[in-house]
C-alpha positions as CSV (number, residue, x, y, z in Angstrom):
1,X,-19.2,17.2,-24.0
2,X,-19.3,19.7,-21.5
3,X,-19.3,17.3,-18.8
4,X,-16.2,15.3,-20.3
5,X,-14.4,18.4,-20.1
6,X,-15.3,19.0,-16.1
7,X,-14.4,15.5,-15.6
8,X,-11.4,15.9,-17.6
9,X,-10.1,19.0,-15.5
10,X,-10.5,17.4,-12.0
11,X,-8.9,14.1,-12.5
12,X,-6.3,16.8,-14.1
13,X,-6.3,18.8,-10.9
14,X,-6.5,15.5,-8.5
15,X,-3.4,13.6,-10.2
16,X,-1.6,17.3,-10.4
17,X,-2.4,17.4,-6.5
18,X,-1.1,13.3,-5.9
19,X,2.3,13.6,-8.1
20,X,5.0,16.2,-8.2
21,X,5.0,19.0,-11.1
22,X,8.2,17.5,-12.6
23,X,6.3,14.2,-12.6
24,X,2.9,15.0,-14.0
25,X,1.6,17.8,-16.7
26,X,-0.7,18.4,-19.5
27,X,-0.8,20.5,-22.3
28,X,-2.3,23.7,-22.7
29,X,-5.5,22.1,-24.4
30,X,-5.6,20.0,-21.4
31,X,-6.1,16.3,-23.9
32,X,-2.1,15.5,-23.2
33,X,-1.2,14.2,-20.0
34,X,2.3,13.2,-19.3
35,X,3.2,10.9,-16.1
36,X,7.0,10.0,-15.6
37,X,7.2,6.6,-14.8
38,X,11.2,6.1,-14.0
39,X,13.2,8.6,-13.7
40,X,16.4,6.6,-14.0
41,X,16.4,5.6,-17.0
42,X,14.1,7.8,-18.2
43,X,10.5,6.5,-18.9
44,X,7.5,8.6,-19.9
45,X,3.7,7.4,-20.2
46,X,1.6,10.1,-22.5
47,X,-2.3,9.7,-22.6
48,X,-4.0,11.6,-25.7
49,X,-7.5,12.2,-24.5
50,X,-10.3,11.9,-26.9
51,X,-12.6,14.8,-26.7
52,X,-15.2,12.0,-24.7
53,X,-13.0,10.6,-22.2
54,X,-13.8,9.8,-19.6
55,X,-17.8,9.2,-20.4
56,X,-17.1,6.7,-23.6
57,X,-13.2,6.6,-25.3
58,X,-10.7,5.8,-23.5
59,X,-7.1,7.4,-23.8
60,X,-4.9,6.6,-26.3
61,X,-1.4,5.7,-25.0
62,X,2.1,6.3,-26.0
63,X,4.8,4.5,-24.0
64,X,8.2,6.5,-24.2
65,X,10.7,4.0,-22.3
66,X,13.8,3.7,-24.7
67,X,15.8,1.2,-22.1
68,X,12.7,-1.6,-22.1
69,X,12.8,-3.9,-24.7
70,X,9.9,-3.8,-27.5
71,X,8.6,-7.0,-26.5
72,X,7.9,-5.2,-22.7
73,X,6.4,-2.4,-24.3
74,X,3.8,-4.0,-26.4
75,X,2.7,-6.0,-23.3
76,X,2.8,-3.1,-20.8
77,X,0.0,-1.6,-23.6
78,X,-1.7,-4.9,-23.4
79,X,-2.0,-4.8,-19.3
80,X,-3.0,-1.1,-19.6
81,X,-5.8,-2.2,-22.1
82,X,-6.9,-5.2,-19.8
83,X,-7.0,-2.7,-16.8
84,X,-9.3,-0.2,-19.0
85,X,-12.1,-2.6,-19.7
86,X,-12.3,-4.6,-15.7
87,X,-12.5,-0.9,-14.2
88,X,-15.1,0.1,-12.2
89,X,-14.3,3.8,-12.3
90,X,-14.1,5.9,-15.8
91,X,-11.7,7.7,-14.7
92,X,-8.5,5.8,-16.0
93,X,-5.5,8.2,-15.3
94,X,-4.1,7.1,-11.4
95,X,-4.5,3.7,-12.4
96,X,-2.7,3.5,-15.9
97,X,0.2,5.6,-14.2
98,X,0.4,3.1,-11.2
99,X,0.8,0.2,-13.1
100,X,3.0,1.4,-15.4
101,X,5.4,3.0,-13.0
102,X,5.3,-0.6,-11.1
103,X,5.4,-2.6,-14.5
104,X,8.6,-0.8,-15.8
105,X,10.3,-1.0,-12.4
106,X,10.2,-5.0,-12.3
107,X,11.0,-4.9,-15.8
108,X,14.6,-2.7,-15.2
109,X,14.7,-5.4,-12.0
110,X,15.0,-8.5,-14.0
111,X,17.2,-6.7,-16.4
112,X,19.3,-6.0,-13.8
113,X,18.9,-10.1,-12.6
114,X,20.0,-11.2,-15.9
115,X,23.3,-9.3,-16.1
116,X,23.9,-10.3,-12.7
117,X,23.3,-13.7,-13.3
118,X,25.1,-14.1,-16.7
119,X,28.0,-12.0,-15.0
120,X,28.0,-14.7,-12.1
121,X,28.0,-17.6,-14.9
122,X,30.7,-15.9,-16.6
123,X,33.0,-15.6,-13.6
124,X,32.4,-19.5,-12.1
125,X,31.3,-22.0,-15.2
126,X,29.9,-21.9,-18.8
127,X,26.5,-19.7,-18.7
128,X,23.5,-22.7,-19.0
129,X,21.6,-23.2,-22.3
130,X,19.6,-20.3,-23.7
131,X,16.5,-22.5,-22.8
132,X,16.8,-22.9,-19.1
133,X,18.1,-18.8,-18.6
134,X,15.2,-17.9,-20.9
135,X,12.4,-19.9,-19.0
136,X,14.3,-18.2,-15.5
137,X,14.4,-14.7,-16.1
138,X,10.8,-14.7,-17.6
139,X,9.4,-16.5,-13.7
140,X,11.6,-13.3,-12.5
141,X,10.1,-10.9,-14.6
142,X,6.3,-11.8,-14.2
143,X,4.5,-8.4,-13.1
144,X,3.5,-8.4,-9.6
145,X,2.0,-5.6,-7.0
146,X,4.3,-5.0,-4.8
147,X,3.3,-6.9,-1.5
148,X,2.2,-4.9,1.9
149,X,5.3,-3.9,3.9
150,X,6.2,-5.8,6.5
151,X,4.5,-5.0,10.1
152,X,1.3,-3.1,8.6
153,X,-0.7,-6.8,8.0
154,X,-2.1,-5.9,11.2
155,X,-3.9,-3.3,9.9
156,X,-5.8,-5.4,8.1
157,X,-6.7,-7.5,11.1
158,X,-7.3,-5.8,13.8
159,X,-9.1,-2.8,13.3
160,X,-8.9,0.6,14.2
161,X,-5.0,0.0,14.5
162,X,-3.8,3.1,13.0
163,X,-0.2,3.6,11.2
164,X,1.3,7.0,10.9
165,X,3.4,8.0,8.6
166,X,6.4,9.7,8.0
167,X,6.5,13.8,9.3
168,X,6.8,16.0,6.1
169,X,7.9,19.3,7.0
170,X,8.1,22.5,4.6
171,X,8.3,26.1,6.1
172,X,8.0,25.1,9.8
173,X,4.7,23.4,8.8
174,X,4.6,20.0,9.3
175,X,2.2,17.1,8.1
176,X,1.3,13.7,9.0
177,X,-0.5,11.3,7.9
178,X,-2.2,8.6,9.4
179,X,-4.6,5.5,7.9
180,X,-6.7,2.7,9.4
181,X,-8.3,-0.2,8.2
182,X,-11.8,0.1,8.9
183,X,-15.5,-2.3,8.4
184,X,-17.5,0.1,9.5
185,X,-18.7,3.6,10.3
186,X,-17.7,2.5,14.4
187,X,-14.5,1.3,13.2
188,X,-13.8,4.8,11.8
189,X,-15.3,6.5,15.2
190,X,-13.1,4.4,17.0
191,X,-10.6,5.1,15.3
192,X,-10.8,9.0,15.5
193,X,-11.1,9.2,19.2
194,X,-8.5,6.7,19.3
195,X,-5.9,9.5,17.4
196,X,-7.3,12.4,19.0
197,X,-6.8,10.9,22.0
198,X,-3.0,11.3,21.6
199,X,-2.4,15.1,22.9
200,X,0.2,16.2,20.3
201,X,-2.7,15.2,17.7
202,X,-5.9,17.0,19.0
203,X,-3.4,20.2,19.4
204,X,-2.7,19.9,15.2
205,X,-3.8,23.2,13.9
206,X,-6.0,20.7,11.4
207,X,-6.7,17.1,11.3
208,X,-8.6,16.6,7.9
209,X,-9.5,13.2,7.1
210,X,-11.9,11.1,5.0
211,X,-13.1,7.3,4.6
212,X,-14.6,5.3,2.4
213,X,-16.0,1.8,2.8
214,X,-18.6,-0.6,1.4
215,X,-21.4,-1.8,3.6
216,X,-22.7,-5.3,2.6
217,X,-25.5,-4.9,4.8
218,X,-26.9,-2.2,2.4
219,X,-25.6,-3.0,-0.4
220,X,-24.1,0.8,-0.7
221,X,-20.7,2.1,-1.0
222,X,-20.6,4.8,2.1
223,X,-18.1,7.6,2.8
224,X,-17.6,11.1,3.8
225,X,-14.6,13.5,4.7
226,X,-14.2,16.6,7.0
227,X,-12.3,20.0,6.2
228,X,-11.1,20.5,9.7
229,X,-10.7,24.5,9.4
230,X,-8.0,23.8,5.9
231,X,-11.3,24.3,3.1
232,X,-11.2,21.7,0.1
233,X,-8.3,19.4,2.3
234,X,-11.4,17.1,3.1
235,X,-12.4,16.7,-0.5
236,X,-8.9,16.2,-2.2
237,X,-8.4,13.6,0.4
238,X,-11.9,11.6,-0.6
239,X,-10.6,12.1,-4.1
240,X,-7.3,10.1,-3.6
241,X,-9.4,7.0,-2.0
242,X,-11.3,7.0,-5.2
243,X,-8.5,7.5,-7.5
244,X,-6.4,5.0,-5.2
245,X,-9.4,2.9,-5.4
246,X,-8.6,2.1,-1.7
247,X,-12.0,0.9,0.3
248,X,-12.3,0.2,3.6
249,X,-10.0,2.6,5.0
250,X,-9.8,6.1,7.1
251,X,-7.0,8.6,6.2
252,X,-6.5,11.5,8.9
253,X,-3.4,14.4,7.9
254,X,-2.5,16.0,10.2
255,X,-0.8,19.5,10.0
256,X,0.9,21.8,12.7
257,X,1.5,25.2,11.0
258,X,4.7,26.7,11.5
259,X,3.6,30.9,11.2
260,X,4.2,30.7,6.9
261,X,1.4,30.6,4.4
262,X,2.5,27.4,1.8
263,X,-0.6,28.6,-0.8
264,X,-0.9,25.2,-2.7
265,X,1.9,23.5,-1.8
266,X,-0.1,22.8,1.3
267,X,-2.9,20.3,-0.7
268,X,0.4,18.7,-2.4
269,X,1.7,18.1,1.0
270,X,-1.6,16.7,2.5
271,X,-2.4,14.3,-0.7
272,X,1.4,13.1,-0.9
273,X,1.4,11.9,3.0
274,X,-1.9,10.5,2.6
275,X,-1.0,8.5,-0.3
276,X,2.4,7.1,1.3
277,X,1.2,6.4,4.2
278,X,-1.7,4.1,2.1
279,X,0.7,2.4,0.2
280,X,2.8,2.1,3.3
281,X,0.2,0.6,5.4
282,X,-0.6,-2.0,2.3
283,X,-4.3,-0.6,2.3
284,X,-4.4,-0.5,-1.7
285,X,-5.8,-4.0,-1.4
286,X,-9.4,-4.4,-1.2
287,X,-10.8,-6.0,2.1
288,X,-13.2,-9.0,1.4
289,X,-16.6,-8.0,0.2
290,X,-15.6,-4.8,-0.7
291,X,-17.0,-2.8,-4.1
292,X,-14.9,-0.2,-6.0
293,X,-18.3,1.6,-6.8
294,X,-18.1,5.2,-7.4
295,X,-19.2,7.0,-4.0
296,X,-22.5,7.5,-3.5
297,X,-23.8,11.3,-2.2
298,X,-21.6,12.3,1.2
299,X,-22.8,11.2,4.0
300,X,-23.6,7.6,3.7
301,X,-27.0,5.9,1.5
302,X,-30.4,5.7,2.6
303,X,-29.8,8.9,4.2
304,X,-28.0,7.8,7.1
305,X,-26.5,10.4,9.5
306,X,-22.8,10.6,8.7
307,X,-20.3,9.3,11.8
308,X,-17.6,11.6,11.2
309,X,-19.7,15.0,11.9
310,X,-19.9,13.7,16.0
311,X,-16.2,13.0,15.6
312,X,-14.8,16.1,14.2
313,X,-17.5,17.9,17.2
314,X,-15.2,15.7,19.6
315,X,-12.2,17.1,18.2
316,X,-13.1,20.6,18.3
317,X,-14.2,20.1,22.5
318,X,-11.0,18.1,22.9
319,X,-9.3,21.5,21.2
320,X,-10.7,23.8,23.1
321,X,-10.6,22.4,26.8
């Protein structure tokens, strides 16, 4: 019970960190947690925790989204059930909200399609039979993930190419984040030299980062993370590749202070970056042969000497000089 609780509070604290106060919140007795799925029209997801979530009962869900039909509802509880029992990770929360959000969003798009189209049939002939713009709007409104954007499939193939997202800035501080797709512990060396080898990057005040990938050699689930001077950035950044359920991939934020202390707004603005620039980069799907295990202890399995410590050395020479 005690454990539940702990677990309870930091997938609490890690969504709070990933989505925006007016976005995500729980109750006092921390067992209600409300996600906004649309804002426009309004949509709400509210998960009533059982007192042994996450270690055996699931959440129970209400769906508060007045503009989607019934019939949408009821299946959108379905897909949430179905994603419950083929998860690898306890932990439900990130990926209930995630589909949800997406689920509702093609759902308002092919309501949008149908009075498009039955405005277009209006205005140029007699709209078809029921049948045939039935059988078309339910092709249009089968769920989908939303595909990689365009010009990040390379990422996926060639590895350590790195994509950088887009500059947040709050207070004079600004952050940046940038992801790889990455095989292996040299993929994610490579890949570090390969930023902090770009001058305005090594001079960053801090350059967190962690990775996460599954080596089929020894059948373990590897991954670490580095603080880079900002203590706990390191950490909430390892706990967004879990939640995200994102393997095979390095994630590097980094942040030039601008003289004003944010308090934490800063681990808001390092998790949100990190995120987009994930989704951005079409990372959120698995490379071949990977396993969404949970992480085994930091530093790698079998004991193996963690990559990133000689890296984050490198960066701290390449500061200096």
């Amino acid at each position: 019970m005690e454990d539940d609780g702990a677990r309870r509070r930091e997938e609490a604290e890690a969504l709070a960190s990933i989505y925006p106060a007016d976005e995500f919140w729980c109750s006092d007795d921390g067992l209600v947690w409300t996600a906004v799925i649309c804002r426009e029209p309004r949509a709400e997801l509210h998960l009533h925790l059982p007192l042994t979530y996450p270690s055996s009962e699931p959440p129970a869900v209400v769906i508060d989204a007045p503009s989607l039909r019934p019939t949408s509802v009821s299946r959108l509880a379905e897909e949430l059930a179905v994603l419950q029992s083929q998860s690898v990770s306890l932990e439900i929360g990130f990926a209930w909200i995630q589909h949800a959000a997406q689920f509702v969003a093609a759902e308002l798009e092919a309501s949008e399609l149908e009075a498009s189209i039955k405005a277009a049939a209006d205005a140029a002939s007699p709209l078809p039979s029921s049948g045939t713009l039935s059988s078309q709007l339910t092709a249009e409104a089968t769920y989908a993930p939303p595909a990689a954007c365009a010009g990040c499939a390379a990422l996926a193939e060639l590895p350590p190419v790195i994509f950088s997202g887009e500059p947040l800035t709050d207070r004079k501080s600004t952050f940046q984040a940038h992801v790889a797709r990455c095989a292996s512990t040299a993929d994610v060396r490579a890949a570090l030299r390969h930023l902090l080898a770009d001058r305005k990057i090594a001079r960053a005040t801090h350059n967190q980062f962690a990775w996460r990938l599954w080596d089929a050699t020894r059948g373990a689930q590897l991954h670490d993370n580095d603080d880079d001077g900002e203590s706990g950035a390191g950490s909430k950044l390892a706990e967004l590749l879990e939640l995200m359920g994102a393997n095979g991939v390095l994630v590097v934020v980094s942040r030039w202070y601008g003289g004003i202390l944010l308090g934490a707004d800063r681990f808001k603005h390092i998790v949100a970056t990190a995120r987009d620039a994930i989704e951005r980069a079409g990372l959120m799907e698995q490379p071949a042969g990977a396993h969404n295990a949970r992480p085994a202890a930091a530093g790698g399995a079998d004991g193996a000497r963690s990559p990133t410590r000689s890296a984050g050395s490198a960066k701290r020479r390449a500061r200096h000089r």
